[in-house]
N, C-alpha and C positions, 0 to 999 in steps of 0.2 A: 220493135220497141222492147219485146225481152230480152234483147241482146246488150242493149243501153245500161251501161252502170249509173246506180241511182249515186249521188254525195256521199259521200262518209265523212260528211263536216257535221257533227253535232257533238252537242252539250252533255249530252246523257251519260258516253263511255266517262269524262272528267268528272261530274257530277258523285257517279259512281265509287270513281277511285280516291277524292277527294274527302267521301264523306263514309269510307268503308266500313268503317270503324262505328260510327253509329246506326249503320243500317244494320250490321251483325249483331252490337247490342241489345236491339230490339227484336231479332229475330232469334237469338240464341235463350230471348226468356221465354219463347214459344217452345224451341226445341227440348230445351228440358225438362218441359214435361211429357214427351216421347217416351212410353215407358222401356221402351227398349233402349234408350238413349242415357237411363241412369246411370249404369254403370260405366260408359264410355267416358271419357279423359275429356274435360272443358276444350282442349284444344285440340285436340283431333275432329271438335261439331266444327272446330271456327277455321281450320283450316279447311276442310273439305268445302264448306259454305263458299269462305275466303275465295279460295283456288275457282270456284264457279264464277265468282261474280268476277274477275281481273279477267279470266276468258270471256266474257258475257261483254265484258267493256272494250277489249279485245276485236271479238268478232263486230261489235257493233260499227267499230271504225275502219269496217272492210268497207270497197264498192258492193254492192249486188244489184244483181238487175234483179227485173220482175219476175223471171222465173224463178231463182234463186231463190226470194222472196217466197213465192206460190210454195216451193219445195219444203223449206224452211217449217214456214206454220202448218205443215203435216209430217213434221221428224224427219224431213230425207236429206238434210245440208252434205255436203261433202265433208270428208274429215277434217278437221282441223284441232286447236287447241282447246278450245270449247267441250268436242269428244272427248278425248282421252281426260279431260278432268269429270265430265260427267262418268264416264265409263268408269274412272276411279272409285268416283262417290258409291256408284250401283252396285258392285264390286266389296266395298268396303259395309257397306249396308246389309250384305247377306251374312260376311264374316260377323258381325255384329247382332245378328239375330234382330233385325228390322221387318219388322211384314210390308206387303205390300203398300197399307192404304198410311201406314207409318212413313212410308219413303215420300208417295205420291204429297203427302202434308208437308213435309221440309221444304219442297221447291214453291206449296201455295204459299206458306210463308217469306218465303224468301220475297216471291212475286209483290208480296203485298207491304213488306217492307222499303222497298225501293220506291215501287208506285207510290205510296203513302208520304215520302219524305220528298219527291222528284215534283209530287203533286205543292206540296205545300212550299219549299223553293221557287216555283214557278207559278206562284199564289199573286204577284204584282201583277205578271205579264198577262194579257188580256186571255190567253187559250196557251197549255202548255203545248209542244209540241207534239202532234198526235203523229209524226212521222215516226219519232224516234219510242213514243212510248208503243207503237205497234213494233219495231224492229224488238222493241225488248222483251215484248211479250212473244214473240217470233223465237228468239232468242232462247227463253226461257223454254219454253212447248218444244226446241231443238235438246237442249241439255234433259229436259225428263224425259221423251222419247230414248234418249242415248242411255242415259241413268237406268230407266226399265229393262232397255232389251240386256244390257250387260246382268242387272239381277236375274232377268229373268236364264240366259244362261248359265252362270252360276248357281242358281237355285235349283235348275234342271243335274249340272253335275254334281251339287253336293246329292242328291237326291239319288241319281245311277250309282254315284260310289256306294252311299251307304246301304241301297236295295242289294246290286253284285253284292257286298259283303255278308252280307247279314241270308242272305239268298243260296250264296255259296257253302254253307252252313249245314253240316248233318244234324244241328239241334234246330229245335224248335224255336223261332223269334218272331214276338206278336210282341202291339203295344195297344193295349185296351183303355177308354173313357172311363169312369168311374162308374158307368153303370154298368161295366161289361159289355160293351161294344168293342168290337174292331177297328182300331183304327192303322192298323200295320200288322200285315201275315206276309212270314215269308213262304218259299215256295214249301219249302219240306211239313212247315204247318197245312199249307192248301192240299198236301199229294197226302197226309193222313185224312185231311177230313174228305178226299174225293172229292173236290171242288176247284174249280180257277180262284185263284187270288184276288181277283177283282166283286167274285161273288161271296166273299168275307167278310171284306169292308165293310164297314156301315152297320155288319148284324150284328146281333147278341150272342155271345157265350154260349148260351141254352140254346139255340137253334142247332148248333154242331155237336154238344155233346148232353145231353141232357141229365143225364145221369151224376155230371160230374159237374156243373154249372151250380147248384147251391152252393158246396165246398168253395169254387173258386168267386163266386158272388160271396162269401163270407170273409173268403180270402182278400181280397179287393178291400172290400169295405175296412177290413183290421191295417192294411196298408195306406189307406187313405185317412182314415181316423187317428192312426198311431203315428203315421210321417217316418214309417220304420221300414225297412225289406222283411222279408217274407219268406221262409222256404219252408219243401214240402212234398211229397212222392204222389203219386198218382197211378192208377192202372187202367186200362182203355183197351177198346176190343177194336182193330179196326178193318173193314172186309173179311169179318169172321177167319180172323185169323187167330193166333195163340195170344195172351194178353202179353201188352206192351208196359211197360213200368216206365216211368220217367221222372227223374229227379228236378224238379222244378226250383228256381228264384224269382218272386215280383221282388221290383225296386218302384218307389214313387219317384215322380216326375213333379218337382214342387218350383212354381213360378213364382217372379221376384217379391212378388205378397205375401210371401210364404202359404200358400195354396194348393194341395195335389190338382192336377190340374189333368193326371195321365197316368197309368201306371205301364211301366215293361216287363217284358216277361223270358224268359228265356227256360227251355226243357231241354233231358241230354235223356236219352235212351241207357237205363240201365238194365234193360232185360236179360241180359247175359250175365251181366257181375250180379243180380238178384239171384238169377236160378242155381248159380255157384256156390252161392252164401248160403244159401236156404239147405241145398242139398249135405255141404257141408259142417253147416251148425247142428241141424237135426240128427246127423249121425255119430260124428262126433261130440259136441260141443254144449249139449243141451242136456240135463238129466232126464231121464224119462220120465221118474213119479210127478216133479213138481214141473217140469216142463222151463225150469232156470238154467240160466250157464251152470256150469258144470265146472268142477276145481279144474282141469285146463283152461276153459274160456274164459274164468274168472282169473286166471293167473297170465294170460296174453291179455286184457284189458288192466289189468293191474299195471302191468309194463307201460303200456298204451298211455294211459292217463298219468304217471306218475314222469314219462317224458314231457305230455304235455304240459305238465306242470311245471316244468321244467323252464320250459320253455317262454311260459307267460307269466312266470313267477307267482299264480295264484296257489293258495294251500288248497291240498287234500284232504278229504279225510276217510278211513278206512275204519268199518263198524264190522265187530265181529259178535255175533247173536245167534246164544245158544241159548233151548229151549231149557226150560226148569218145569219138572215133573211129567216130562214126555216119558220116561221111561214105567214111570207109573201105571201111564195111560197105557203102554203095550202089556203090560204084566197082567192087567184088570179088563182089557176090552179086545187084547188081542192085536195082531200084526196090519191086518185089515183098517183098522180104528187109530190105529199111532199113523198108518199112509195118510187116512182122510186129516188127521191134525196136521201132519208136515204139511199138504195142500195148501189146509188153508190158511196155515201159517206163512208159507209161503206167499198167498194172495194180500193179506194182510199184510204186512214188511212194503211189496210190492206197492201197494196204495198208498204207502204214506212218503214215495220217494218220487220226483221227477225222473219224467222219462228219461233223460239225460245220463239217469243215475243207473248202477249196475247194483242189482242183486242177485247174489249169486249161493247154489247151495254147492257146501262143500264136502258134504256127505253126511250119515245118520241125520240128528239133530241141529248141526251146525249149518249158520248161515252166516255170510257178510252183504255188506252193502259196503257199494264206491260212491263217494260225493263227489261231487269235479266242481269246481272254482267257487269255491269257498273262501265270500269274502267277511262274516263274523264271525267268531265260533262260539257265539250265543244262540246261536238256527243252528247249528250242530246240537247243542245240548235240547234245545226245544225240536229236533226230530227223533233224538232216543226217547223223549220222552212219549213221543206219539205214539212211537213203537212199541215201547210196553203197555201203554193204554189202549194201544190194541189188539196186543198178545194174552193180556191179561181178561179177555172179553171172551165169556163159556163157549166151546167150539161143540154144535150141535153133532151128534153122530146118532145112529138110526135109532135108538130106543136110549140112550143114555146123551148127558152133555161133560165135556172134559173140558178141566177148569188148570192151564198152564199159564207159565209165566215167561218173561225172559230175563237173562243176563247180557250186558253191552259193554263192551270195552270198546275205545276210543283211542285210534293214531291220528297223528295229523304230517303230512308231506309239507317242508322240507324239518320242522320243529324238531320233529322225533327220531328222523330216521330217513336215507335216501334211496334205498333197496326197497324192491319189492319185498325179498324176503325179511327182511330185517321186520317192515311196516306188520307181516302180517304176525311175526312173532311177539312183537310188541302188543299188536290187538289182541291175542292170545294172553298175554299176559295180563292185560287188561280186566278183561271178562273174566278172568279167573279173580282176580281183586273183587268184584262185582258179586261174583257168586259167596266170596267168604265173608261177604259184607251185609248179606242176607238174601241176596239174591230180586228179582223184579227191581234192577236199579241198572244204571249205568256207571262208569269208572274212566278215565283218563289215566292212559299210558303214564306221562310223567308225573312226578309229584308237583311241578309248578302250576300245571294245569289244575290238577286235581284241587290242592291249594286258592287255584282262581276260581275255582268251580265252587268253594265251601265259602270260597270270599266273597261269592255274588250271593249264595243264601246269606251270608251274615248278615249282608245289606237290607237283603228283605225284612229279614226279624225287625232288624235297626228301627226301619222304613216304619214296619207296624207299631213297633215303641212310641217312635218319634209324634205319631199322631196321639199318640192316649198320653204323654207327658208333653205334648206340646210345643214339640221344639220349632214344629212346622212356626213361618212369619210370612204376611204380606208386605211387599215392598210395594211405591207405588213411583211409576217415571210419570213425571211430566209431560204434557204435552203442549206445546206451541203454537196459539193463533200466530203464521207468519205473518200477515199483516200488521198485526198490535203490540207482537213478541209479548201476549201476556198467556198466562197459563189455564187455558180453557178445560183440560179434558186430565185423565191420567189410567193409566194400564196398571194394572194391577198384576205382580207378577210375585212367585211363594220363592220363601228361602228357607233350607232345614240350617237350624244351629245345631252343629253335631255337637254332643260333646269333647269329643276328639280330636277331631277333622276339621272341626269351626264351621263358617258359612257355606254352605254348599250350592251352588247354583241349580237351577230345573234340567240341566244336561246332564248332573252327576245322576238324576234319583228318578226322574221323569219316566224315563221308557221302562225302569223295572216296575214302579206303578203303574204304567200301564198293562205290562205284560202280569201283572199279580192280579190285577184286577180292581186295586188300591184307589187310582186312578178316580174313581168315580166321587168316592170319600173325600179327597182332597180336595177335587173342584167345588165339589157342593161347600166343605167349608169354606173358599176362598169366594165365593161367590156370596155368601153370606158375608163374611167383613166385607165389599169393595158394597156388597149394599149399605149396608150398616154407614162405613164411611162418605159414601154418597151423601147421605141425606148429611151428615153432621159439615161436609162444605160446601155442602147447599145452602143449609142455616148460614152459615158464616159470611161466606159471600153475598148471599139474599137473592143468591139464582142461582136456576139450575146446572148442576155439577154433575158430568159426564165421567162415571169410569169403567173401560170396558177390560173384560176378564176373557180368559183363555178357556176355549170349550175342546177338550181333546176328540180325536178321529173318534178314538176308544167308544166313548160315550154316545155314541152314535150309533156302530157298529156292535154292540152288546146290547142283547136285548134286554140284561138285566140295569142296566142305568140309563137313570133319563127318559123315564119311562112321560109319553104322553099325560098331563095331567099327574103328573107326580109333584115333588115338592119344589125341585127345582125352576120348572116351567109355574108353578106358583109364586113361587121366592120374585123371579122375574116379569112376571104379570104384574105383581103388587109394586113393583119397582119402577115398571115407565120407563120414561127415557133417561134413567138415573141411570142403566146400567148398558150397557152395551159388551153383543158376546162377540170376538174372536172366535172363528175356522178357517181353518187353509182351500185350498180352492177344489183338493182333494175329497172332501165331505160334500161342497157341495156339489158335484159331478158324480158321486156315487149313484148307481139307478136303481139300488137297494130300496125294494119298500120299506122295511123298518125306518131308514133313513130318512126316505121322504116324507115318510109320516113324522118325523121329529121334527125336522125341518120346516114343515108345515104348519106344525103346533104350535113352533115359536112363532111364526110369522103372522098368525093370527093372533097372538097372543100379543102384537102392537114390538116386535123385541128388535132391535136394531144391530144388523149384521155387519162385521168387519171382515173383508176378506185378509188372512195376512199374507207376509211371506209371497202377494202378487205377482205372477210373471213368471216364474220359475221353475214350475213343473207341468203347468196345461197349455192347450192352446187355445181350446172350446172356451167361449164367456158365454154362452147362453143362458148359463145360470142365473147371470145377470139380470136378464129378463123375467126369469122364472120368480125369483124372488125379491125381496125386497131391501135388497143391498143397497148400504147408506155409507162404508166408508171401502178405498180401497188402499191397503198400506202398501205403497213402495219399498221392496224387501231392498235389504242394507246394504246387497252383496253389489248393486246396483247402484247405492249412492255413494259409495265406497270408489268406486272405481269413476265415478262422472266426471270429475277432473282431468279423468287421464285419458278417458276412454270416451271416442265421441258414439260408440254402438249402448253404452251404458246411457247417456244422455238423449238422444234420440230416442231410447225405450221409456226414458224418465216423459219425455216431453209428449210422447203419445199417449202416457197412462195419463197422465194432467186432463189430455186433451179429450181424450175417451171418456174418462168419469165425466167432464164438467157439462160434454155433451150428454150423457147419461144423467145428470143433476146428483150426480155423485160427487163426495166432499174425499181428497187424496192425503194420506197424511207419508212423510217419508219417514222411516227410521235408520239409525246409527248414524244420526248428523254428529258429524266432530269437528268438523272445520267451518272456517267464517268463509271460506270458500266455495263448501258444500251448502250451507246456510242462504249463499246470496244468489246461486245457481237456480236453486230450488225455487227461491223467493222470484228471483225474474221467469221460471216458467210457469206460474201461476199454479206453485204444489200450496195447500190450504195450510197443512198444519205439518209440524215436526217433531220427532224425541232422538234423543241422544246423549252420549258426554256434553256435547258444547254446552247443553241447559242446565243438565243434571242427571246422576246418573240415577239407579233405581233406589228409593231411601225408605225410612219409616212412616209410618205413618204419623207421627209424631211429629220429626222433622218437615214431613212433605206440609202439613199444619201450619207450621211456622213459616213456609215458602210463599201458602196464600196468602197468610197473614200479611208478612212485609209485602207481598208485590199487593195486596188489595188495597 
């Protein structure tokens, strides 16, 4: 009887071919949500599918006897064309980064789409045919058998190659879970820690090195938190041997969610180029008193850096920092007492520069410092000044305290100068400007510089004027119920009328009040008009009139503004829901207590938080939760590009959908277009400001906008 070929007259294989095209339809709105299946090409799901089901319909129009049959529905058919297209799919599914229970779901689906549509066609006929729906189901259980065993060998040799590789390896290659687990050691990590490879897996970091697992559980966490790589040296003892150094890199491993999901790790044995350098710097290369490079080592890093600078086109800058009244100190306390000031003069310089950076003595009193990739040269001018507010600070010595100063001249690579030598003559020349200029100050090489440098004080004087004559003005933009296109809310944003220079936007003046400390004066005045003005289009309109104002990092981060329970947290108590403040996403992620305590203050005090500029510098929303956040502004750079760009849109349509679920209200800014306008409006963004409405105006005029649209 097994020998007997069963019909291969049916309905099923035509059925199949006939109505291909809507069985893949419905199975292709299952497949994409595969998340490994997003990235993959619409037509590579549908032919791979495709190519199964014309085999499927294929085979179905074979004879088979009953053993055939019996083989069939436990994966053993003989080869045919059936195989090589599942063998394809299995194959293609590894290249693609499909898992397992991923793969095994495309053929349930498949199954159930045919069944489903085979069932209901054959919805007249009394019983569909159960011959042909078991060949298919026979069928099917043949192709995923073929489909697995092919991944499953491919998965086994992607797996050999990459273990041989990474195995064959004199450095160290592990890939750790985010809590520090093992999830991948190769051998040369298994033969340091004295253990098989297999007894790796699975443990924690601190079971093999204990000593050194905080560091690297800190390290981890800064790479999973940040979404950034990682490097960093390390030293280890291992079979009481000599210590081993190792120049290490973590890299995150971040899944299509953007998620570390993994970090890799990779170390290179530098204990030979360590004991080289060491032996070598130390004799050479290191001053003895202050224990700094030394005028050779500082003149091969000089080279060093002023190539690479070269090379990435970022400036240098090169600080040349001579003591003022050291020679005093040695005349009055002695040789002894002038060592202990270079020290700690030395230690001081030292602390106020990244490690990145070179400070180097050049002999007696003179010192320099190397900046490398220096991208303003307003942090050049704010670290000389650190520098003298530190050199200028009493240096204790055993029964007496000496009171010096410094002088700083300033080059900048490639502005000034391309030579090493050249850069440091110029810094010389500098500092000497400095010292004739009364000395505890800093000097720039050129006169353009110098010139920018008295033109940025000017500004400040200006800055302080402007407030005591008033030039500062609130302008106020509009903002857009999209719904009603009427004008609900309005941002209150300052303008200085120079006398000069005319209107000046919050970009020209902003960051030097912040950096003065001005900063705090201005918001509190502008926080008082946008209240003031609240209530007078409140009156007007005969409701309540929202305007929200801009609350700088600043004022957060200084202890002296914005103090708890000061006037402004009063101003804004008294104020209600007339006033609402702007912060960037950066304040509110600070884990600063001063912060939080501000942060807190307002929030109790009933005050309504705008996040701005959303999306663009964090990834953490928890703050969300934390506080009591009411709008989140769609930063412009964003709606700017939505037209053109479908990753801008997409980011637009998830913050919509975040807030709304959140019960958060979304406002966009820098709408210009009726195209940008109708984008916004069809993904359910609440409110908007831009050109297209109005740009930022007076108060006076902004009066006159409620007026006519009331």
């Amino acid at each position: 009887m097994d020998d007997v070929p069963r019909s291969s007259k049916c309905k099923l294989p035509a059925f199949i071919r006939d109505n291909i095209e809507s069985i893949l339809v419905e199975w292709e709105a299952f497949a994409k949500g595969i998340l490994s299946a997003r990235h993959m090409d619409e037509a590579a799901l549908r032919d791979d599918a495709g190519a199964m089901l014309r085999a499927i319909a294929d085979d179905l129009e074979q004879p088979q006897t009953s053993g055939q049959q019996f083989e069939k529905s436990r994966g053993r058919a003989p080869p045919n064309t059936l195989e090589s297209a599942a063998e394809r799919h299995g194959s293609a599914r590894v290249a693609s980064g499909f898992s397992l229970d991923e793969t095994i779901s495309e053929f349930r689906a498949l199954r159930a789409s045919v069944l489903k549509q085979w069932a209901c066609a054959n919805r007249a006929a009394e019983t569909a045919s159960s011959d042909e729906a078991l060949r298919f189901n026979e069928a099917i259980d043949q192709a995923l058998t073929e489909s697995l065993e092919r991944y499953a060998l491919d998965k086994d040799e992607h797996t050999r190659r990459f273990d041989t590789l990474l195995s064959s390896s004199p450095d160290l290659q592990f890939i750790l879970d985010i809590d520090a687990h093992f999830l991948y050691a190769n051998i040369t990590l298994a033969k340091l820690f004295n253990a098989q490879v297999d007894a790796i897996l699975g443990k924690p970091i601190r079971r093999f090195c204990r000593d050194l697992a905080p560091k690297f559980e800190r390290d981890i966490a800064h790479v999973v938190d940040n979404h950034e790589s990682l490097r960093g040296e390390f030293t280890c003892h291992a079979d009481q041997m000599e210590p081993v150094t190792y120049r290490y890199v973590l890299l995150p491993v971040i899944n299509e969610a953007g998620v570390v999901e993994s970090v890799t790790g990779s170390a290179r044995n530098i204990s030979e180029l360590k004991a080289s350098e060491n032996k070598l710097l130390r004799n050479a290369y290191y001053d003895s008193l202050t224990e700094l490079p030394n005028r050779m080592l500082f003149r091969d890093r000089l080279e060093q850096e002023v190539r690479y600078a070269g090379r990435t086109g970022l400036t240098l800058a090169l600080l040349f920092v001579d003591l003022d009244g050291f020679k005093g100190v040695n005349d009055r306390f002695g040789h002894a007492a002038g060592d202990q000031v270079l020290r700690e003069s030395a230690r001081r310089i030292g602390a106020c520069v990244r490690a990145s950076d070179t400070v180097a003595r050049l002999g007696g009193d003179e010192f320099t410092v190397i900046i490398t990739d220096v991208r303003k040269i307003p942090h050049i001018e704010v670290l000389a000044q650190q520098i003298l507010a530190s050199l200028g600070r009493p240096i204790a010595l055993h029964e007496h305290s000496a009171a010096i100063s410094g002088s700083i001249g300033i080059t900048l690579y490639p502005q000034d100068a391309l030579l090493p030598d050249d850069l440091l003559r110029n810094a010389d020349q500098a500092m000497f400007v400095a010292k004739k200029a009364g000395r505890n100050r800093f000097s720039f090489f050129t006169k353009a510089m110098r010139d920018s440098a008295w033109a940025r004080l000017r500004v400040i004087d200006e800055l302080r004027e402007a407030i005591a004559c008033h030039q500062l003005a609130v302008y106020y933009q509009p903002i857009i119920d999209m719904g009603t296109g009427a004008i609900v809310k309005a941002e209150a944003l300052v303008r200085w009328h120079h006398p000069q220079s005319g209107t000046l936007l919050p970009a020209a003046f902003i960051g030097l009040a912040e950096e003065t400390g001005l900063i705090g004066q201005i918001d509190a005045w502008v926080l008082q008009e946008a209240v003031c003005r609240a209530r007078q289009w409140s009156d007007l309109l005969g409701r309540p009139f929202q305007v929200s104002v801009n609350k700088s990092p600043v004022e957060f981060t200084d202890r002296s503004m914005m103090k708890p329970g000061g006037p402004d947290l009063q101003t804004l108590t008294e104020a209600g829901g007339s006033v609402a403040v702007e912060v960037t996403e950066g304040v509110m992620l600070n884990e600063s207590p001063g912060v939080r305590e501000k942060l807190l203050a307002l929030q109790q005090a009933g005050v309504q938080f705008a996040i701005d500029d959303f999306g663009i510098g964090y990834s953490s929303m928890s703050y969300l939760k934390r506080f009591n956040v009411n709008f989140l502004k769609i930063d412009q750079s964003f709606v700017k590009d939505m037209v053109s760009s479908s990753e801008s849109r997409i980011f637009a349509e998830t913050i919509v959908m975040m807030a709304h679920r959140l019960g958060l209200k979304v406002i966009a800014e820098g709408v210009e277009t009726c195209a940008q306008r109708d984008w916004l409006k069809a993904a359910g963004c609440d409110y908007a400001q831009g050109f297209l409405y109005s740009e930022a105006t007076s108060a006076e005029c902004f009066a006159q906008m409620l007026t006519a649209a009331h």
